[in-house]
N, C-alpha and C positions, 0 to 999 in steps of 0.2 A: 504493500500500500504506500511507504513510503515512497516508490519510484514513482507516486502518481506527482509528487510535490517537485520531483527532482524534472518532470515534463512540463512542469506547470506554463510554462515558456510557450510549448506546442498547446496546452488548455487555453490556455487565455487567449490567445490570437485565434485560436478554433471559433472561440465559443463569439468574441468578437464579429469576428468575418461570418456567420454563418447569421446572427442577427443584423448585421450590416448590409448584409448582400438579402437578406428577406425584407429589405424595403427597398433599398434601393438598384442593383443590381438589374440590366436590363432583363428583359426575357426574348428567347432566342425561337426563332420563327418554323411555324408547323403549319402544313395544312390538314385540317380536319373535315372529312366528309361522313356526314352521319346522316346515317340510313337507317331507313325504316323498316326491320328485317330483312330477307332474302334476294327481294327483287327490287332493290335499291340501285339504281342504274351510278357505277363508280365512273370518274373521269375516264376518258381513254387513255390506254396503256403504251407510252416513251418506249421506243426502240431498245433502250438504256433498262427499263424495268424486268426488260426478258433475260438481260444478261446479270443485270444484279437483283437478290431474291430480298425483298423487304420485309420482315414480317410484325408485326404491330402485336405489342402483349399489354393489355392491360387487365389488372389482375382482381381489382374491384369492380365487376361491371353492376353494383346495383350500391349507388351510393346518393349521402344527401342532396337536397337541390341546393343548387350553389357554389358546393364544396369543389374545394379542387382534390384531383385523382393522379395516380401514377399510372403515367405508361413507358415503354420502354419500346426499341425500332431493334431487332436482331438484322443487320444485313450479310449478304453473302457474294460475293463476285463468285457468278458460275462459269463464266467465261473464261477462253484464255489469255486473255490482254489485258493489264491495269485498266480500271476503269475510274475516274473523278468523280464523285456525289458533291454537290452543294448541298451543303446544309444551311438553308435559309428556304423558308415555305409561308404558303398563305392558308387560311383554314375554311377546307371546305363542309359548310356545317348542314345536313341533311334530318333535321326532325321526325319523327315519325307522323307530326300533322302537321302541314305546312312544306313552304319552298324552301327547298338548298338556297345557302347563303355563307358568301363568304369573308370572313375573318384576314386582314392581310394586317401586319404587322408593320405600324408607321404610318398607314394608308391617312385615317385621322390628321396625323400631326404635321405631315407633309413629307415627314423625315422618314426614306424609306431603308433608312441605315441605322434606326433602332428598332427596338422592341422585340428584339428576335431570341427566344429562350436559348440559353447555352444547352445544345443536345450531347455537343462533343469539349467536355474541356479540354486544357491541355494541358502540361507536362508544372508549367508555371502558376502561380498563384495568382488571381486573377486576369487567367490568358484563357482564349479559346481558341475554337479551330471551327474554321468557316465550311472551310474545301477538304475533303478525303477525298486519296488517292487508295486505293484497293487492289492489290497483288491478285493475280489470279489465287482462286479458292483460298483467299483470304475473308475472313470474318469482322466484324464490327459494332459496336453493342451501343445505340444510340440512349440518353434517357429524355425524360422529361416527368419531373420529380412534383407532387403537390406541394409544390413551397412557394410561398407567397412572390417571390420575383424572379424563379425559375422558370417560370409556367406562365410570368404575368399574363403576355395578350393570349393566349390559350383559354385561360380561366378566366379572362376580365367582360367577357362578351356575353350580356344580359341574354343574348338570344338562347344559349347551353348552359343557363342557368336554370330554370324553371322545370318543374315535375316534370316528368314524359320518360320517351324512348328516344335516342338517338343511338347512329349506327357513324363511328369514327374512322376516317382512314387520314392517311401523314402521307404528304406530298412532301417530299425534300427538291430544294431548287439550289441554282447557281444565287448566291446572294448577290446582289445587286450591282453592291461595288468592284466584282470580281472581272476579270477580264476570263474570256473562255477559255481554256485550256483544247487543246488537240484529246486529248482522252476523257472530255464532257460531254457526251449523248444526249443529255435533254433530264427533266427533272425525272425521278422514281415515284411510285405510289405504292402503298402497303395495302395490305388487305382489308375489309374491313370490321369492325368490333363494336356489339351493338352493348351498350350502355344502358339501365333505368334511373333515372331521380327519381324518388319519391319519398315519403316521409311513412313509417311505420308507428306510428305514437301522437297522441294529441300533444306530448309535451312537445317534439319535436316541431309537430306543425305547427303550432305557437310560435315556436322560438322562428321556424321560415316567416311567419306572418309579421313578427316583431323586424327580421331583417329589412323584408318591404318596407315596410314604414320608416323606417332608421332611414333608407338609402335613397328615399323621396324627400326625404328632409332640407330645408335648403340650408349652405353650408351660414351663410352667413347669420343665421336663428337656431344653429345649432347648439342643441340643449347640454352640450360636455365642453364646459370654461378651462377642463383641463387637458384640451387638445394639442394644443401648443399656437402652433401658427397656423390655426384655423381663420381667426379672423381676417389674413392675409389672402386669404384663398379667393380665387373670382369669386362670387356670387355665382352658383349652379344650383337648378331645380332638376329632378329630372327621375324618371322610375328605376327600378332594381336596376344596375348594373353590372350583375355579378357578383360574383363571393370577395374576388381580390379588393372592388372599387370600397365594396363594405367596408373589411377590412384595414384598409388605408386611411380612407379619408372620417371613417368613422369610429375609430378606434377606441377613442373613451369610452363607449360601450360597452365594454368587455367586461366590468366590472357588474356592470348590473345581470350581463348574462351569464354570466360564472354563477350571481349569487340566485337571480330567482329561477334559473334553470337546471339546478347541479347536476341533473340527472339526464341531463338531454345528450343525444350522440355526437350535438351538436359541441361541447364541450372540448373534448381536444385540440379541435380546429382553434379554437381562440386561443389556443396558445404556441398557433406555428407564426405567428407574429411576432414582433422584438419584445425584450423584456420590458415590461413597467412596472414600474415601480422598484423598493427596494431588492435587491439578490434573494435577501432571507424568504420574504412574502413570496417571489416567483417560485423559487425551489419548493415550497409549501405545497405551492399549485402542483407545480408539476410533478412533486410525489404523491399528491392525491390523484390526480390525473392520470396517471399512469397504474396505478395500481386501482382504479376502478373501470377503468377503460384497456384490458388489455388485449381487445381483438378490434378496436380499432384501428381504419385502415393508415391512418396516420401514428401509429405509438412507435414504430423504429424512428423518426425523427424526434418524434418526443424523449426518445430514451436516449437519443445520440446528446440534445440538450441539456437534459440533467444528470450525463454524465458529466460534460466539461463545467455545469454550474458548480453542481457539486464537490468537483476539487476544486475550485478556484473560492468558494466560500470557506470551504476546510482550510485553503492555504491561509486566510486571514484568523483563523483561532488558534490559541495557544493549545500547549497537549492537553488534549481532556476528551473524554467517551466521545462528546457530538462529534470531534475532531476525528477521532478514530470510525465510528458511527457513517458518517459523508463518507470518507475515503472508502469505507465498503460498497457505498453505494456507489459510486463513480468507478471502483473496479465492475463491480455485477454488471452496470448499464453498459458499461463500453465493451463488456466479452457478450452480449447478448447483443448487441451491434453487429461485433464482429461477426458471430453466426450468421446473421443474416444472408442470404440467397437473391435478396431483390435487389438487378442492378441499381435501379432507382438509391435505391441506400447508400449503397456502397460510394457508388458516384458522387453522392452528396458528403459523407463522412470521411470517406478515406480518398477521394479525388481519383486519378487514374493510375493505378495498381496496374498495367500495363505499360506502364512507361518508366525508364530511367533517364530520359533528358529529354530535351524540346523535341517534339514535333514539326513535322513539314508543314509548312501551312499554320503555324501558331503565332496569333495574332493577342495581345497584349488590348486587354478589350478598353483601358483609355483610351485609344488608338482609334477607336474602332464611332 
């Protein structure tokens, strides 16, 4: 346990950049086409899609309205000539009632050089990777993780927010600012993967109906004085916008739905957002959190959290039980981490376990 103190260097920077990067950190671009079961007619399939094999996993397909989900891209060069993937897409979103619509990242702000979820990091700490290049029957493990600015434009679009069916696929493109390469064929499509939002619990649906109402709110009559630099913000009216916009721009909330919903599924999710308030009080949360929630499709983030909380509060108390007490817990959470199987996780916790120095194509995402 003591060598948790002797890393504390690698805790504190962790636990830092991972609540840093879940507000601000851009999100790195997908297209999503959701279909409405079986005869869901997908884009037409790129020259490129025949020879590299996409396959699209996502492992929760019946989860809350709103919430953001894990998916993960397995790709595969079946061919025998390197082939280039961009990794930059727009989201083709397919409802089960209603018309296909698409999600393009940036498309709003004008700027079509952000908002694109990191699928590929890279070797460096705040680096990614736009472009793969793919060896014949070479492999490649894309994520896109439910964390609040991993996934941002993914998760941020009111339209795959709301109860229903949707049927998901991932379009990867050449990003924008890339110039084409001789071994780029045109973008790829993944299979597709149908999804339900719905709420199984009157508390539950509460708590979605409570979200609505929060997220029409306008910002400048907003009822949480302890937002920060709310008052700064445009003046915006406007209905659900999704789980993330919640999240973000209405954050003092979190308090009231911790306390008059403890029991809701909804629960975890408020704490894949940055810390507030003091250490001690978050850890509180997050060991009740966790240990009342633990088939929650979000608890390996949550556990990855209060692992590195946990030593870094222990590093601040002198020798005594609670001191010894954390350190136990920050060993258990970080080897129950480790086991985990879901790239999604791993990707997020331990970054890319496949590499031992930069990448080709690693782009330093200030840069970017």
């Amino acid at each position: 346990m003591e060598s948790l103190l002797k890393q504390h260097g690698t805790f504190e920077w962790s636990f830092t950049h991972v609540m840093t990067r879940n507000v601000l950190a851009p999100a790195l671009a997908v297209i999503v086409a959701l279909c409405a079961g079986s005869s869901v007619a997908h884009p037409a399939i790129a020259p490129q899609s025949r020879a590299v094999e996409t396959v699209l996993v996502i492992p929760d397909t019946r989860v809350l309205p709103g919430v953001p989900f894990d998916m993960w891209i397995d790709l595969h060069n079946r061919s025998t000539t390197t082939v280039t993937v961009g990794l930059c897409a727009c989201l083709l979103v397919q409802p089960e009632h209603g018309q296909q619509f698409t999600v393009e990242p940036g498309k709003d702000s004008g700027d079509s050089t952000r908002g694109f979820p990191v699928v590929l990091p890279g070797f460096r700490s705040y680096s990614s990777i736009w472009m793969l290049d793919l060896a014949p029957d070479q492999r490649q493990t894309l994520t896109i993780p439910a964390i609040v600015s991993l996934g941002y434009e993914v998760f941020h679009d009111d339209r795959l927010s709301g109860p229903g069916r949707y049927a998901i696929s991932v379009r990867l493109s050449l990003c924008p600012w890339r110039a084409s390469p001789a071994t780029y064929g045109g973008p790829v499509v993944t299979n597709g993967v149908t999804i339900e939002r719905l709420t199984t619990t009157a508390l539950d649906t509460a708590v979605w109906h409570r979200i609505a109402e929060l997220a029409a709110i306008d910002l400048e009559d907003s009822p949480f004085p302890n937002e920060g630099d709310w008052r700064s913000r445009p003046r915006v009216s406007r209905p659900l916008s999704g789980w993330m916009t919640w999240l973000l721009e209405y954050r003092g909330c979190v308090d009231e739905i911790l306390d008059r919903y403890r029991d809701s599924q909804y629960i975890p999710y408020m704490l894949l957002g940055p810390q507030e308030g003091p250490p001690e009080l978050w850890l509180e949360r997050l060991l009740d959190v966790t240990s009342r929630f633990p088939s929650s499709p979000v608890i390996e983030y949550l556990r990855h959290d209060l692992s590195l909380l946990a030593a870094n509060v222990a590093r601040e108390l002198p020798d005594s039980d609670r001191r010894a007490e954390l350190l136990a817990v920050a060993t258990d959470e970080q080897a129950r981490v480790a086991r985990s199987a879901r790239p999604t996780t791993r990707m997020f916790a331990f970054g890319r376990e496949d590499l031992d120095a930069p990448a080709p194509h690693e782009d330093d995402e200030e840069d970017q």
